[in-house]
DRENFIVEX-903728 format. One record per residue (C-alpha): residue number from 1; residue in one letter; z, x, y. Coordinates in Angstrom, 1 decimal, decimal comma, always signed. Example, Ala and Ser with C-alpha at 12.3 -4.5 7.8 and 13.67 -1.06 7.14 Angstrom:
% DRENFIVEX-903728
1	A	+7,8	+12,3	-4,5
2	S	+7,1	+13,7	-1,1
***
This chain:
% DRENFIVEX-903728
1	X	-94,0	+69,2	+106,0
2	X	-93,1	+72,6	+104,0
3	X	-90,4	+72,7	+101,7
4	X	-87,5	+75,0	+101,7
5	X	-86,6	+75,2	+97,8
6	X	-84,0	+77,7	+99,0
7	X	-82,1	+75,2	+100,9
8	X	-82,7	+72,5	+98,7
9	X	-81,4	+74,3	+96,0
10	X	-78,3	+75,2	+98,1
11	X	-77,5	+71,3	+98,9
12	X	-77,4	+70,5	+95,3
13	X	-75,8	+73,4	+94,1
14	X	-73,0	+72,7	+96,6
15	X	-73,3	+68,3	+95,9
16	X	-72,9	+69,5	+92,2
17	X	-69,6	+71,2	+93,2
18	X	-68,4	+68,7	+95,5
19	X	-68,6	+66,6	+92,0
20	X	-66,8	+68,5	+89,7
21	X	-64,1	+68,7	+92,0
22	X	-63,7	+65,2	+92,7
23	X	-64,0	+64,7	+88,9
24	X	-61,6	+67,0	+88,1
25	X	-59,1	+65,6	+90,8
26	X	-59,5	+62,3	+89,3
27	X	-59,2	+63,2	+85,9
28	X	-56,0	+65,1	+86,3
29	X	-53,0	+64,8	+83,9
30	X	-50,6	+62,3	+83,8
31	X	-46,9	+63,1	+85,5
32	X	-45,3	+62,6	+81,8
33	X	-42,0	+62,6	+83,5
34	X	-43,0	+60,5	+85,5
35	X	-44,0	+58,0	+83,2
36	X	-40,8	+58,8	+80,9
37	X	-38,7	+57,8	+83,8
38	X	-40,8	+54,3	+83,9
39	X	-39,8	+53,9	+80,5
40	X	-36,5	+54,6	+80,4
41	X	-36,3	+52,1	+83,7
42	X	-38,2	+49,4	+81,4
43	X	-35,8	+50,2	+78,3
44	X	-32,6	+49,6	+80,7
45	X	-33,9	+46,3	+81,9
46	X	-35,8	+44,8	+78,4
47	X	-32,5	+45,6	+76,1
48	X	-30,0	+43,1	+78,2
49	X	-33,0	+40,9	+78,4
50	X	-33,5	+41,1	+74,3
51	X	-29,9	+40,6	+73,6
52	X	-29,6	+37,3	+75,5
53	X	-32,3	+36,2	+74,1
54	X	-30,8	+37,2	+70,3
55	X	-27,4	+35,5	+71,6
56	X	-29,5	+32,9	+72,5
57	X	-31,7	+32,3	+68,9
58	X	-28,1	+33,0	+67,4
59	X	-26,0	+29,8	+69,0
60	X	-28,9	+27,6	+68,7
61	X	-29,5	+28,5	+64,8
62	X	-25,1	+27,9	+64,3
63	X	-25,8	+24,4	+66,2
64	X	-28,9	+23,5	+63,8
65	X	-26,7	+24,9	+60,6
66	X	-23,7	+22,6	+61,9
67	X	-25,9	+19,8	+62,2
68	X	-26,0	+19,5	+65,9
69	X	-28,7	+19,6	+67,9
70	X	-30,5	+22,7	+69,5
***
């Protein structure tokens, strides 16, 4: 069997290609709007959330200050 370094060097050459460009798809940068819109959607939902739970701690700390009971 003979080798053809000519066509050997073309498959790798064009594998080492096919890599970088599946690396560099994969290693694209993040949609930052995107992700600000996820945060903003997360900040809308935690904030009520937070507050009940402060209203919450609040009535429960007057009842223990009264004397009652939690």
């Amino acid at each position: 069997m003979r080798f053809r370094w000519e066509e050997i060097r073309a498959a790798t050459n064009a594998a080492l290609t096919d890599l970088r460009t599946a690396l560099a798809d994969s290693t694209a940068a993040p949609d930052t709007v995107a992700m600000l819109e996820q945060l903003r959607e997360l900040q809308r939902g935690a904030v009520p959330q937070l507050q009940g739970l402060i209203d919450t701690l609040g009535s429960v700390q007057e009842r223990l200050s009264a004397g009652g009971r939690p």
